[in-house]
C-alpha positions in Angstrom: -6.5 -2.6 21.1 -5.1 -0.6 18.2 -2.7 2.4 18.6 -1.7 4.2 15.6 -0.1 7.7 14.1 -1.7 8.9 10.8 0.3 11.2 8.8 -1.4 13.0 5.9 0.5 16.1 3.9 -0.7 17.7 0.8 0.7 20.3 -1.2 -0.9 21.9 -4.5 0.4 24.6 -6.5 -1.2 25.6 -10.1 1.7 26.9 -12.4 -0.5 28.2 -15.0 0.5 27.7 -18.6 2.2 24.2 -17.2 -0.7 23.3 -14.9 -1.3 21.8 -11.8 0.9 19.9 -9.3 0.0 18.2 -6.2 2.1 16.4 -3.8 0.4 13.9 -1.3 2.2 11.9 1.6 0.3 9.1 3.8 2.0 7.3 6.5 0.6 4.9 9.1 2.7 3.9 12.3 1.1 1.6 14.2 2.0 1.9 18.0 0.3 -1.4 19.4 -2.3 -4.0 17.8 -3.6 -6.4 19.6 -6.6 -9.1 19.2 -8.2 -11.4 21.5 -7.8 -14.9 19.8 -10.6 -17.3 19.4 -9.2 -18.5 23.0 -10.0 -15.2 24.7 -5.8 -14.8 24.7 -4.6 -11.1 24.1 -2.2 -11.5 20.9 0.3 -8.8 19.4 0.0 -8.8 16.0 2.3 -6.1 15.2 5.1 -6.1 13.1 4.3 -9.8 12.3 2.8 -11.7 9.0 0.0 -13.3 11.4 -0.3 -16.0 8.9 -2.1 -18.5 11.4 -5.3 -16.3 11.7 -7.7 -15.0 9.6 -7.9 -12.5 12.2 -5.3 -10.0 11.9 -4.0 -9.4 8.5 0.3 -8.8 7.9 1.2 -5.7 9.9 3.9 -4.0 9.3 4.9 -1.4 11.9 4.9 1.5 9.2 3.5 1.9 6.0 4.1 5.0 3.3 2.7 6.7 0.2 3.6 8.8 -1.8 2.1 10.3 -4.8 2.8 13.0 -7.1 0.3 14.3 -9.5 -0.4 16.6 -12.5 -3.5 17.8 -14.2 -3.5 20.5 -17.4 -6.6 20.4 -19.2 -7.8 17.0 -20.5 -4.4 15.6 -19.5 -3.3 13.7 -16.1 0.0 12.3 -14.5 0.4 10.3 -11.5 3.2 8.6 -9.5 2.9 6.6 -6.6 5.6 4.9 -4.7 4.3 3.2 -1.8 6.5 1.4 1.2 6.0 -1.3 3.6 8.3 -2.2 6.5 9.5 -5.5 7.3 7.4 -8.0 9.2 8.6 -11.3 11.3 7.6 -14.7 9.2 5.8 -16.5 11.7 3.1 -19.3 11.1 3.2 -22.5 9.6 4.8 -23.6 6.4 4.9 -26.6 3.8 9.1 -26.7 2.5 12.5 -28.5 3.6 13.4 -25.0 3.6 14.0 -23.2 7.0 12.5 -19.1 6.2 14.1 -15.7 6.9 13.2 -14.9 10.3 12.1 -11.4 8.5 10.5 -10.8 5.3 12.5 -7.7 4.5 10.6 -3.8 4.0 9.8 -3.7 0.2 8.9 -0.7 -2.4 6.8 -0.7 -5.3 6.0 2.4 -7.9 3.1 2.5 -10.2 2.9 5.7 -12.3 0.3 6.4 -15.7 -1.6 8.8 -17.7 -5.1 9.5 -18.6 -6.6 11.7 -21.1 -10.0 12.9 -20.5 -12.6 13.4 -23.7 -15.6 15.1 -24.0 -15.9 15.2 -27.4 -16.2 11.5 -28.8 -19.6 10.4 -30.1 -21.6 13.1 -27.8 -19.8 11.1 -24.8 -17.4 11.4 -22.3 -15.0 9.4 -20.5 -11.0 8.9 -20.4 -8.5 6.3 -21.4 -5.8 5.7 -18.7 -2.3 4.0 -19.5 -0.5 2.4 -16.5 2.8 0.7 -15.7 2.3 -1.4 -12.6 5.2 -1.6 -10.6 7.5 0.3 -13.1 10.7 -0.9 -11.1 10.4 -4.3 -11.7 10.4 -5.1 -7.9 9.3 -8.8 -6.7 8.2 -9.9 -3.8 9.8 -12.2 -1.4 9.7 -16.0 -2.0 9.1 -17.8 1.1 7.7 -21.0 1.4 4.3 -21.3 1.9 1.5 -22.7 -0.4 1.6 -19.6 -3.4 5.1 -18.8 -2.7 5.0 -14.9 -1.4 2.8 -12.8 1.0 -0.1 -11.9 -1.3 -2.0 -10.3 1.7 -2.5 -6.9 1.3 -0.6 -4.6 4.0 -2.7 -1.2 4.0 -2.5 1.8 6.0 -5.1 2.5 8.7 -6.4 5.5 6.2 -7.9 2.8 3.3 -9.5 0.9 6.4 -11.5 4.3 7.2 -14.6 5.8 5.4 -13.7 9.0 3.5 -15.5 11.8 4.8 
């Protein structure tokens, strides 16, 4: 059984001469998630890595983005800072080393530009530059076998069709 809150704001506003400007916001708050186990037992995966199944990814109680955006002409901005709450370390793992009880919330900002052509060679396309997590965040070590979570934690939104 899966209980969650989407949140999903947009604002645009065209400023003429300067462009456009759009502001979106995406939150997921997950109420309850549960799963029955290969055993047929009911199992809360919320707020919890859920690194012993293949069943339930990490689920962080709440997870944000944020993105700003701006468009004039053949020329495009973007900004996106995303969170992700903190989760419990559960499961098994292969160190001397006793973990956190919690793998902590974390933050992560990507941002680039794109210029859009028409022109070049009776084609079109665009060339996009990118910085990847522009504030240098890293992810928590913990001690399992590739040293961090590299499960993705997405909001119930990117598990849905777009309509």
């Amino acid at each position: 059984m899966v209980d969650v809150l989407d949140l999903t704001a947009t604002y645009n506003i065209d400023y003429g001469n300067w462009g456009n400007f759009s502001a979106a916001l995406n939150a997921t708050y997950y109420l309850t998630y549960d799963y029955a186990g290969l055993d047929g037992n009911v199992v809360d995966a919320l707020g919890r890595r859920n690194a012993d199944t293949a069943l339930s990814p990490p689920l962080p109680e709440l997870v944000t983005t944020l993105r700003f955006g701006w468009l004039k002409g053949d020329h495009a901005a973007t900004f996106l800072a995303k969170y992700t709450d903190e989760i419990t370390f559960d499961g098994t793992f292969s160190s001397a080393f006793t973990p956190r009880q919690v793998i902590p919330e974390s933050y992560i900002a990507n941002a680039s530009y794109t210029y859009f052509f028409d022109d070049l060679f009776d084609s079109s396309g665009n060339v996009t530059i990118g910085v990847n997590n522009l504030f240098d965040w890293e992810p928590r070590r913990l001690p399992v076998q590739v040293g961090f979570e590299n499960r993705r934690m997405t909001t119930s939104a990117e598990c849905s069709p777009s309509l």
